[in-house]
N, C-alpha and C positions, 0 to 999 in steps of 0.2 A: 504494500500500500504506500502512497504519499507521491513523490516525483508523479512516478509512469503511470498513477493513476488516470489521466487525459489517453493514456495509448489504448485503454480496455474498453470495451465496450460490452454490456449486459442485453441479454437477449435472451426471450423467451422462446421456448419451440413446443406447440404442438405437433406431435408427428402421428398424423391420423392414417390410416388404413385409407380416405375419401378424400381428406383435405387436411392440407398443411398450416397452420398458423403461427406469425410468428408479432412479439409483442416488443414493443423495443420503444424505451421511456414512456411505459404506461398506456402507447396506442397502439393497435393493431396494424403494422405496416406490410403484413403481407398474409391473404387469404388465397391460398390457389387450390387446385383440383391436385393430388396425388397422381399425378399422371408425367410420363416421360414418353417422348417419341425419341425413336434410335434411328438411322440408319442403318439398316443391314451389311450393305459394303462396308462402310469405313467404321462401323460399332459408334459413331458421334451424336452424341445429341444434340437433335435437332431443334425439338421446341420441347418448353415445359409448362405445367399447370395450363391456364385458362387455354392457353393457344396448341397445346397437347390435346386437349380435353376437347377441340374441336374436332381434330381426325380421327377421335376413336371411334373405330367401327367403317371407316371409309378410305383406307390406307391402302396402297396399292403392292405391290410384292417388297419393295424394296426399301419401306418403311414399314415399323413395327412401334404399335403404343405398348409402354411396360408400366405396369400399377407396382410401383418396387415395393411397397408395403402389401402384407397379405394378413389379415388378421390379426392386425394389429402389431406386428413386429416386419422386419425385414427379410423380404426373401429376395430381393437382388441386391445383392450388398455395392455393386458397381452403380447401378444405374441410382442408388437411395444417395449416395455417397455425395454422384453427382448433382440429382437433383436439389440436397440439402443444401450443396456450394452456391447454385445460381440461387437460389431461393435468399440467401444470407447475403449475396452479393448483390441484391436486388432492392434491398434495404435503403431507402432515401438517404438517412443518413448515411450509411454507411460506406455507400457511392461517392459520397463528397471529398471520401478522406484519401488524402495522398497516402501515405503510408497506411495497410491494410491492418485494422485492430486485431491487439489479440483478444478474445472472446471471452465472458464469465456467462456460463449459460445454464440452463436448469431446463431439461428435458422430460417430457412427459412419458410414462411407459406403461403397457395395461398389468396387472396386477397378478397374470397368472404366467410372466414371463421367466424365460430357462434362464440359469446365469450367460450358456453361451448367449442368447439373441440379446441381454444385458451388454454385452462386452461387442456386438455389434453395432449398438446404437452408441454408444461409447467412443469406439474406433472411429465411426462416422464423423462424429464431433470432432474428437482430436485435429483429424486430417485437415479440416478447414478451419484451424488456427482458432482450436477451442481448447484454453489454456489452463479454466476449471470448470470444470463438468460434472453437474449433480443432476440425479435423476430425482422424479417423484412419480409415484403410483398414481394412476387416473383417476380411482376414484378420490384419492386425499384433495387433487387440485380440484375435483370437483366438488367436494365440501367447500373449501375456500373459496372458489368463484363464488358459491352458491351465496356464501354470506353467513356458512355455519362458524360457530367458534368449536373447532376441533381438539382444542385442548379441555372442555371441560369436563369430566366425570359423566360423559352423559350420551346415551345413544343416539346415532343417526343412521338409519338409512339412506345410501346412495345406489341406483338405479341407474349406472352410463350405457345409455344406448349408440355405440358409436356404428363404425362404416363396416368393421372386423368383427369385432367381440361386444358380448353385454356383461359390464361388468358391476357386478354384484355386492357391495360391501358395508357391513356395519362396523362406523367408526365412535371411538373412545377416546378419552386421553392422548390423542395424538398418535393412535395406532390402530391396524387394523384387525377389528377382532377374529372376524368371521369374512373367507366372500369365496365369492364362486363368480366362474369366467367362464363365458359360454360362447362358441364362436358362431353364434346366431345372432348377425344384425342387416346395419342395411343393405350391407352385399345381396345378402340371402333374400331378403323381401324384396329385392329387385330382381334377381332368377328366379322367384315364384311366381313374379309377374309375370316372366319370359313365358315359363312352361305352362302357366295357365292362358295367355293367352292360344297357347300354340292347341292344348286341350281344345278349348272352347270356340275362338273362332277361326280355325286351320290359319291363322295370322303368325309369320313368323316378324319377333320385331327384334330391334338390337337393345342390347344394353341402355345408351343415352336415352331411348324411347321409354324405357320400363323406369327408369328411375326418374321422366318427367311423370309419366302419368300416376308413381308413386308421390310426386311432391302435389301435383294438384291434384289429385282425386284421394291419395290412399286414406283407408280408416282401416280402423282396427276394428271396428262391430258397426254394424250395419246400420242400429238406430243411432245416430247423432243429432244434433241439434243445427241448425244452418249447414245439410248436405250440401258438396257443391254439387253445379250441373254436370250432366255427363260431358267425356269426349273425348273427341274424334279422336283413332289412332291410326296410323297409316302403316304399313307393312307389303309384307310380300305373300301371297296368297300362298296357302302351302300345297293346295290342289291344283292350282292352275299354271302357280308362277307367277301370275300377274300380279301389280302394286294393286293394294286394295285397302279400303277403308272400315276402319270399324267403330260404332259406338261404345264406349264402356264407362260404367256406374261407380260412385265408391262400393254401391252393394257389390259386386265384381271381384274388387280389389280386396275388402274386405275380408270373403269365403277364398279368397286367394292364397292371405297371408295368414289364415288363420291356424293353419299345424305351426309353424315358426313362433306366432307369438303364444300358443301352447307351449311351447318349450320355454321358451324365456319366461314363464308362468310359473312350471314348475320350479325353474333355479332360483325363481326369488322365491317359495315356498320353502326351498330343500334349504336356501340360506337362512331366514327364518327359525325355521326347527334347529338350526346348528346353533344361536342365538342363546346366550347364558338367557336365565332369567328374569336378573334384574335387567340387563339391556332391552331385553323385547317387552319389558313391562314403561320403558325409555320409548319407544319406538312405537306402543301402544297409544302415547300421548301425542310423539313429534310427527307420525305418517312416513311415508316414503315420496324420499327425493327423487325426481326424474329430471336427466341432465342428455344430453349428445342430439344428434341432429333426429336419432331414431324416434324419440320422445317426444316429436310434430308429429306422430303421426295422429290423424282425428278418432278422438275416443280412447285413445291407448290410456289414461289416466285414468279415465273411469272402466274401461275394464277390470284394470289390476287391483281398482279401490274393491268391485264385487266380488274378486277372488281373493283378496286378502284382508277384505273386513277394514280394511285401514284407510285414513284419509291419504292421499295421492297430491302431491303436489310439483306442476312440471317449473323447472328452474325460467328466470326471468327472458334470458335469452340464450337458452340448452343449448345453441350452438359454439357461443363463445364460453360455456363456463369454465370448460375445462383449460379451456388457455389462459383466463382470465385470472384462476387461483395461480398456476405456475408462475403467471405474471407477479402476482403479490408474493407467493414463495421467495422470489426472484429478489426484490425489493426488501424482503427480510427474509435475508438466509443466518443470520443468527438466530432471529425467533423460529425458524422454521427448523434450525439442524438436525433436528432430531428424526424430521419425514425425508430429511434430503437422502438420497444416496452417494457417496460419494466415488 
């Protein structure tokens, strides 16, 4: 500390399975899509996030989109690497500076991760001039975002629905007591979509199509309150070949997704029952938190309120929470040392 303090720079990183966020003096300076195009000839990447995130699914032999994140960890450790560099390098300020800072960062990681894919996400860091590198569990920075005080003697449920994994955890005293991690989220409820449409109306569509009609139609049960209107989806005929059009409903979407958010039903029940008892008699008062992009979805809070008898409560803006506590971890890594990883 003192002198070269002016050479560091602190940054925040969500590293999402869907989307990358990264937090740098308090605002949000970079939201992009988890996506990298490559080259096949030359292995270069060519374009990242938003402008990646345009040719997937429409790329021609000799370009490839790579989603380097798979459930929440890394599975192309080249292409994460890279996309993390342009990502940091992307950074308004960070742009400005003649001499490239060395980094104090605090990385987000989901809770059911092996020490190797730990020491993955780690390495990434290092290599683009990340000089201290602390991790935090997903759902702890989603406490934090959320506005809980994690240190007191007192149970919370956290509920992250991210792009990878649902991660599950009841928080204490600044620890995790109980969680369960389940790699059922919006990936998966956007391939339910795929194959249900293909069931239903011989429509084959891609990906970017299923996770729009997932953002403006999906529900989690049928009856909601202000359905939106149906619509249109356009695909490829699976009978004929031809482009063709189809109407669909949230009702649709809903008997779509509905074995998936079964399952994430049961892991917050099986979490629960693992639940000492003075905690769940904690958690009988507070309800359960719902945080990650999955927890838009229409209804999904009042489902889980009917199946788990407990008030349901979705975080302010589930999208950014989990980057948001990292963000404040960030800002007080001494009050936080105890959740940091180092």
């Amino acid at each position: 500390m003192g002198f070269f303090d002016f050479l560091t720079e602190e940054i925040a990183i969500d590293l999402g399975t869907a989307n990358t966020l990264i937090i740098h003096k308090d605002n949000i300076v970079v939201d992009s899509p988890s996506i990298v195009a490559v080259d096949r000839r030359t292995n270069k990447v060519i374009a990242i996030g938003h402008e990646a995130s345009m040719m997937q699914g429409k790329t021609h032999e000799n370009i490839k989109t790579i989603r380097p994140l798979k459930d929440g960890v890394i599975a192309d450790f080249n292409a994460s690497e890279q996309m993390i560099s342009m990502l940091i390098k992307s950074v308004p300020m960070l742009k400005k500076r003649l001499i490239s800072p060395s980094l104090r960062m605090v990385i987000c990681i989901p809770s059911g991760i092996t020490e190797v894919e730990m020491r993955a996400v780690k390495e990434s860091a290092e290599r683009v001039n990340g000089k201290e590198v602390y991790l935090i569990h997903e759902p702890m920075a989603a406490a934090i975002g959320i506005g809980i005080d994690i240190k007191q003697p007192k149970g919370n449920m956290i509920v992250d629905i991210g792009g990878g994994t649902t991660e599950i955890a009841v928080i204490a005293l600044s620890g995790i007591v109980c969680d369960k991690s389940v790699k059922i989220a919006g990936d998966v409820f956007t391939n339910d979509i795929v194959y249900y449409m293909r069931r239903q109306h011989n429509l084959y569509v891609g990906e970017r199509t299923a996770e729009k009609i997932k953002i403006n139609i999906g529900a989690a049960i049928e009856d909601i309150d202000n359905p939106p209107e149906e619509m249109s989806v356009q695909g490829r005929d699976l009978l004929t070949g031809k482009p063709k059009q189809a109407m669909v409903s949230h009702r649709e979407v809903a008997r779509a997704l509905d074995k998936s958010i079964l399952r994430i039903e049961d892991a917050i029940m099986e979490a629960l029952s693992q639940t000492p008892p003075e905690l769940a008699a904690d958690i009988y008062n507070t309800g359960i938190y719902l945080a990650g992009g999955g927890s838009m979805l229409r209804g999904l809070d009042k489902r889980i309120s009917l199946k788990t008898d407990l008030p349901v409560y979705i975080a302010e803006d589930p999208l950014q929470a989990v980057v948001r506590g990292t963000g404040i971890a960030l800002k007080n890594i001494e009050r936080f040392k105890t959740i940091l990883l180092k």
